[in-house]
N, CA, C and O atoms as CSV, one atom per row, in Angstrom:
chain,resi,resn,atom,element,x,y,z
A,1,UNK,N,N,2.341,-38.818,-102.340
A,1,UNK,CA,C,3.369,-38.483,-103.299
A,1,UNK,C,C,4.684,-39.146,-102.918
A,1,UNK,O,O,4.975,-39.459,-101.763
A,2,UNK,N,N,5.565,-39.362,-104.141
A,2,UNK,CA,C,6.763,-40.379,-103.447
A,2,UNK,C,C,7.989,-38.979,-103.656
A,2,UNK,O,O,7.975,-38.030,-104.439
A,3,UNK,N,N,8.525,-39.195,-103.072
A,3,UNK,CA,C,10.229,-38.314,-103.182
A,3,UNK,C,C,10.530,-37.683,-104.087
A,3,UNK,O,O,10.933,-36.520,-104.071
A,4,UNK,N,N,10.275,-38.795,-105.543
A,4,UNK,CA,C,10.301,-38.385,-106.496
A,4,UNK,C,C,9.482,-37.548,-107.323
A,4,UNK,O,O,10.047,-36.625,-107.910
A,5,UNK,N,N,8.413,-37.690,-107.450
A,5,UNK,CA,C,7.014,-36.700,-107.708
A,5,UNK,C,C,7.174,-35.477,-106.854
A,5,UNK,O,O,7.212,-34.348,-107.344
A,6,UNK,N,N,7.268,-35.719,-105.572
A,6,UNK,CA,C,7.742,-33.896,-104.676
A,6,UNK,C,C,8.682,-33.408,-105.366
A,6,UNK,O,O,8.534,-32.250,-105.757
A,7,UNK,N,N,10.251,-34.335,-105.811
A,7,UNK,CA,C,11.314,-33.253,-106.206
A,7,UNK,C,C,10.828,-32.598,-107.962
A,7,UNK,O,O,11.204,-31.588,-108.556
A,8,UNK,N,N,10.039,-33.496,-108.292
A,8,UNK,CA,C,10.001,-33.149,-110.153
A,8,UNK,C,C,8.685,-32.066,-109.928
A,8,UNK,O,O,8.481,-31.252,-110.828
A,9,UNK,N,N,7.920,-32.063,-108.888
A,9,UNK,CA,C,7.004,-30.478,-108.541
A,9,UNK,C,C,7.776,-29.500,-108.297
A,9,UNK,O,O,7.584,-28.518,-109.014
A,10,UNK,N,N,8.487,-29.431,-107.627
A,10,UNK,CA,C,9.624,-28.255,-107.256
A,10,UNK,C,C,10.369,-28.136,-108.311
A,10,UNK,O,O,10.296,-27.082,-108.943
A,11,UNK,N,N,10.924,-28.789,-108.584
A,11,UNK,CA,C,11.283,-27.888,-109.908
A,11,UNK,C,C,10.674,-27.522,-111.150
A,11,UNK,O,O,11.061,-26.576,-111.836
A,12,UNK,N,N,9.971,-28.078,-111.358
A,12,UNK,CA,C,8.491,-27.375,-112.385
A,12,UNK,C,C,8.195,-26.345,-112.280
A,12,UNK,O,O,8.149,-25.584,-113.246
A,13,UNK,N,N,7.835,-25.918,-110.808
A,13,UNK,CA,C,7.263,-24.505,-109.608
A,13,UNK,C,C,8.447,-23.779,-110.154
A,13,UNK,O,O,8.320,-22.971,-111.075
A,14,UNK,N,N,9.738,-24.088,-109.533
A,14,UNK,CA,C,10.544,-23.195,-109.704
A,14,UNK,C,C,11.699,-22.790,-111.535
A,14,UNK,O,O,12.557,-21.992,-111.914
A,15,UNK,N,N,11.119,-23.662,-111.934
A,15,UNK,CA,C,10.873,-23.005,-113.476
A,15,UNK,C,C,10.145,-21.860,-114.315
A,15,UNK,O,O,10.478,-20.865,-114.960
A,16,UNK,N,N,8.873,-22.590,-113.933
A,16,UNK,CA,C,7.632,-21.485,-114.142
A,16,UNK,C,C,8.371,-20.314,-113.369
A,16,UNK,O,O,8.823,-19.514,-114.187
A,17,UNK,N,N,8.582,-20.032,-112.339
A,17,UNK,CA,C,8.951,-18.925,-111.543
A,17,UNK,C,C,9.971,-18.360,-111.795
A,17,UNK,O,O,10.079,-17.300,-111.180
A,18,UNK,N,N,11.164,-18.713,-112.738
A,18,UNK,CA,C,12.217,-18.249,-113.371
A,18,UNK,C,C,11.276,-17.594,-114.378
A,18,UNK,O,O,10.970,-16.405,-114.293
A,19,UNK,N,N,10.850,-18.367,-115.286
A,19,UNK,CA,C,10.361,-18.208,-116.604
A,19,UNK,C,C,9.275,-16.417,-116.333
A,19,UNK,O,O,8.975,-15.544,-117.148
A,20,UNK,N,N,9.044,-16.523,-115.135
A,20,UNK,CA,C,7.326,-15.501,-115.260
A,20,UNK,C,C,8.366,-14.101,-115.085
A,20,UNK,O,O,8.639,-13.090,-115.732
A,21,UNK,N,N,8.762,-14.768,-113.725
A,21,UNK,CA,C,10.251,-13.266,-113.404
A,21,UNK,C,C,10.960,-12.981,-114.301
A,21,UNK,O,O,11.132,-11.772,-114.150
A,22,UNK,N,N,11.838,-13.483,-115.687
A,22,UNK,CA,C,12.181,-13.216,-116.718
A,22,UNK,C,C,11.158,-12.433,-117.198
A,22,UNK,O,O,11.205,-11.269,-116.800
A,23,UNK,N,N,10.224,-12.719,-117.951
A,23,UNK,CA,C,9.129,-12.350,-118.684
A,23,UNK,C,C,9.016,-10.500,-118.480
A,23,UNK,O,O,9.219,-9.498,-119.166
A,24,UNK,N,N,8.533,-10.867,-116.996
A,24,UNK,CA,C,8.207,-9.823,-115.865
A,24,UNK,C,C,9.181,-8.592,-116.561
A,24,UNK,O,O,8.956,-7.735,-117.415
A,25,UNK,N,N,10.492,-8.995,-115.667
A,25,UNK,CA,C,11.702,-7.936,-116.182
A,25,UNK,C,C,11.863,-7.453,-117.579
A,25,UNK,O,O,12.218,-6.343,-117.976
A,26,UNK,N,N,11.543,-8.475,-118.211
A,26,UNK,CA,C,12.182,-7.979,-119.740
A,26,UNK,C,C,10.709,-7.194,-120.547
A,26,UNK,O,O,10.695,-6.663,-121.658
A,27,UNK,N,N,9.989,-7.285,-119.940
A,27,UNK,CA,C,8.339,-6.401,-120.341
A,27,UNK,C,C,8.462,-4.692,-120.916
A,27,UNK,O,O,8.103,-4.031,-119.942
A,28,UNK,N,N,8.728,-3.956,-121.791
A,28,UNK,CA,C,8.987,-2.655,-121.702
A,28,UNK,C,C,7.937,-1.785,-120.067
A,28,UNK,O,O,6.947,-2.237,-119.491
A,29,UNK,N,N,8.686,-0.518,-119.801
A,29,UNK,CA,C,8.632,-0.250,-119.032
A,29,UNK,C,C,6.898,0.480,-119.137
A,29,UNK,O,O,6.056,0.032,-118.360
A,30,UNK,N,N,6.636,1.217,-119.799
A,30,UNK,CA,C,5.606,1.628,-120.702
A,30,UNK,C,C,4.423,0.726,-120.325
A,30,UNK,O,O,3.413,1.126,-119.747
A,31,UNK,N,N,4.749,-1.011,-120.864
A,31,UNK,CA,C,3.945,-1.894,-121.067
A,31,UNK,C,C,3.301,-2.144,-119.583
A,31,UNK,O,O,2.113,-2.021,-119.284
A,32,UNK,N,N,4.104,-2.428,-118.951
A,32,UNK,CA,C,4.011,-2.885,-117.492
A,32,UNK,C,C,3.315,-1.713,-116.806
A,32,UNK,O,O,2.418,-1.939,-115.994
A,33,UNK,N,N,3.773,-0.218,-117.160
A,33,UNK,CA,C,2.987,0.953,-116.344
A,33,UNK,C,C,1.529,0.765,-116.775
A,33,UNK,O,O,0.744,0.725,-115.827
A,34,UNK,N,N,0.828,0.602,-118.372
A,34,UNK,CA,C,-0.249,0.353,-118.686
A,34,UNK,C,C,-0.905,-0.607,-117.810
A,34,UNK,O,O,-1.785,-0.182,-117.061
A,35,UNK,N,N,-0.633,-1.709,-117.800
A,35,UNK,CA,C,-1.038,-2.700,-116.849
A,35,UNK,C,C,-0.942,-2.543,-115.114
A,35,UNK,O,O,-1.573,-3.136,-114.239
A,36,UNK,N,N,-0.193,-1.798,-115.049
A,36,UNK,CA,C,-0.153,-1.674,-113.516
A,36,UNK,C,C,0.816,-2.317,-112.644
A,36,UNK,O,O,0.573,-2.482,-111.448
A,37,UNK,N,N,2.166,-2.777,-113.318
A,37,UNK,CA,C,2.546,-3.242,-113.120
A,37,UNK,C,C,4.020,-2.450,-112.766
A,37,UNK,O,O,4.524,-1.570,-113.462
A,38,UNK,N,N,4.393,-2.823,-111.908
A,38,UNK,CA,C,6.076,-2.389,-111.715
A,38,UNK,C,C,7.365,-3.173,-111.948
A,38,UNK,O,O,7.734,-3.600,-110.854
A,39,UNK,N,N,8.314,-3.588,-113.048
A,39,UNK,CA,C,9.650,-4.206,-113.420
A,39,UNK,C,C,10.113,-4.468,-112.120
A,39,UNK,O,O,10.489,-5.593,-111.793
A,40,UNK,N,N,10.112,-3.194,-111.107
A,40,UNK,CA,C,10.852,-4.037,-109.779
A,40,UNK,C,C,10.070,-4.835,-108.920
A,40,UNK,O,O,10.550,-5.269,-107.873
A,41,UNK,N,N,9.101,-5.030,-109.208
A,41,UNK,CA,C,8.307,-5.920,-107.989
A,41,UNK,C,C,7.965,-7.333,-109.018
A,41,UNK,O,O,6.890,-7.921,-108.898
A,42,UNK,N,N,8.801,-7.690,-109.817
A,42,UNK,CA,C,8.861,-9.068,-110.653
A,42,UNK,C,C,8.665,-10.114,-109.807
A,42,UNK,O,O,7.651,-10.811,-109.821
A,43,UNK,N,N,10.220,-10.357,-108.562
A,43,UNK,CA,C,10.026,-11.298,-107.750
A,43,UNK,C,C,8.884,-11.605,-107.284
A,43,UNK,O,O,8.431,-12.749,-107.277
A,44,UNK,N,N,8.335,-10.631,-106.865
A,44,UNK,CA,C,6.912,-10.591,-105.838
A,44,UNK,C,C,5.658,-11.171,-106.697
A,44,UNK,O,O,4.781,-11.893,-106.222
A,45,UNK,N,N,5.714,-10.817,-107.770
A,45,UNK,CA,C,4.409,-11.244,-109.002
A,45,UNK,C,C,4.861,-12.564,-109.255
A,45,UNK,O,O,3.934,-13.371,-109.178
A,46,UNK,N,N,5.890,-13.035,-109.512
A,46,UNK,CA,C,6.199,-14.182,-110.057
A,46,UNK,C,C,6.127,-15.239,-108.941
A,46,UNK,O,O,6.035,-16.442,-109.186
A,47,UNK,N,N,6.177,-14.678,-107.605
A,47,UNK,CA,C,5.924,-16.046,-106.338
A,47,UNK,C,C,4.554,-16.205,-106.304
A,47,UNK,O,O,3.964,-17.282,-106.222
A,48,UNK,N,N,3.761,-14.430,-106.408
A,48,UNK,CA,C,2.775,-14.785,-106.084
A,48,UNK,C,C,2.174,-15.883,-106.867
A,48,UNK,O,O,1.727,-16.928,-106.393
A,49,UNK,N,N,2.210,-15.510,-108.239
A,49,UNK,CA,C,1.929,-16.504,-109.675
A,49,UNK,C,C,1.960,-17.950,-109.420
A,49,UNK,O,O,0.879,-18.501,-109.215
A,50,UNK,N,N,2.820,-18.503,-109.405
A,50,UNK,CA,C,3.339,-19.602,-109.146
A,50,UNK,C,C,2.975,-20.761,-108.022
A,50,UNK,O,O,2.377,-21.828,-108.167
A,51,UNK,N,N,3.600,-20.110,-106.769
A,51,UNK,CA,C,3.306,-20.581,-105.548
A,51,UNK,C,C,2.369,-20.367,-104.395
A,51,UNK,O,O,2.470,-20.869,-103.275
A,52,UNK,N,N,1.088,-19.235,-105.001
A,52,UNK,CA,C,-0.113,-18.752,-104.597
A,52,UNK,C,C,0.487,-17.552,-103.587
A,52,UNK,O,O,-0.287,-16.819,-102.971
């Protein structure tokens, strides 16, 4: 990979990872309990998502 291809992956990664953590947070609270999911543990779902 050249310099350039590494920096345009990283920020792709860390798009998607804005984008999922948005998502995440803004989910009704309701929605997310159905699923199993917790609004405060966004960060944590959205790295895992993303960056394995």
């Amino acid at each position: 990979m050249t310099y350039l291809t590494t920096i345009r992956a990283a920020v792709s990664r860390r798009a998607a990872y804005n984008r999922t953590r948005r998502e995440l947070r803004a989910m009704p609270r309701q929605t997310a309990w159905d699923l199993g999911l917790m609004p405060e543990d966004a960060n944590r779902i959205a790295r895992s998502a993303v960056y394995g």
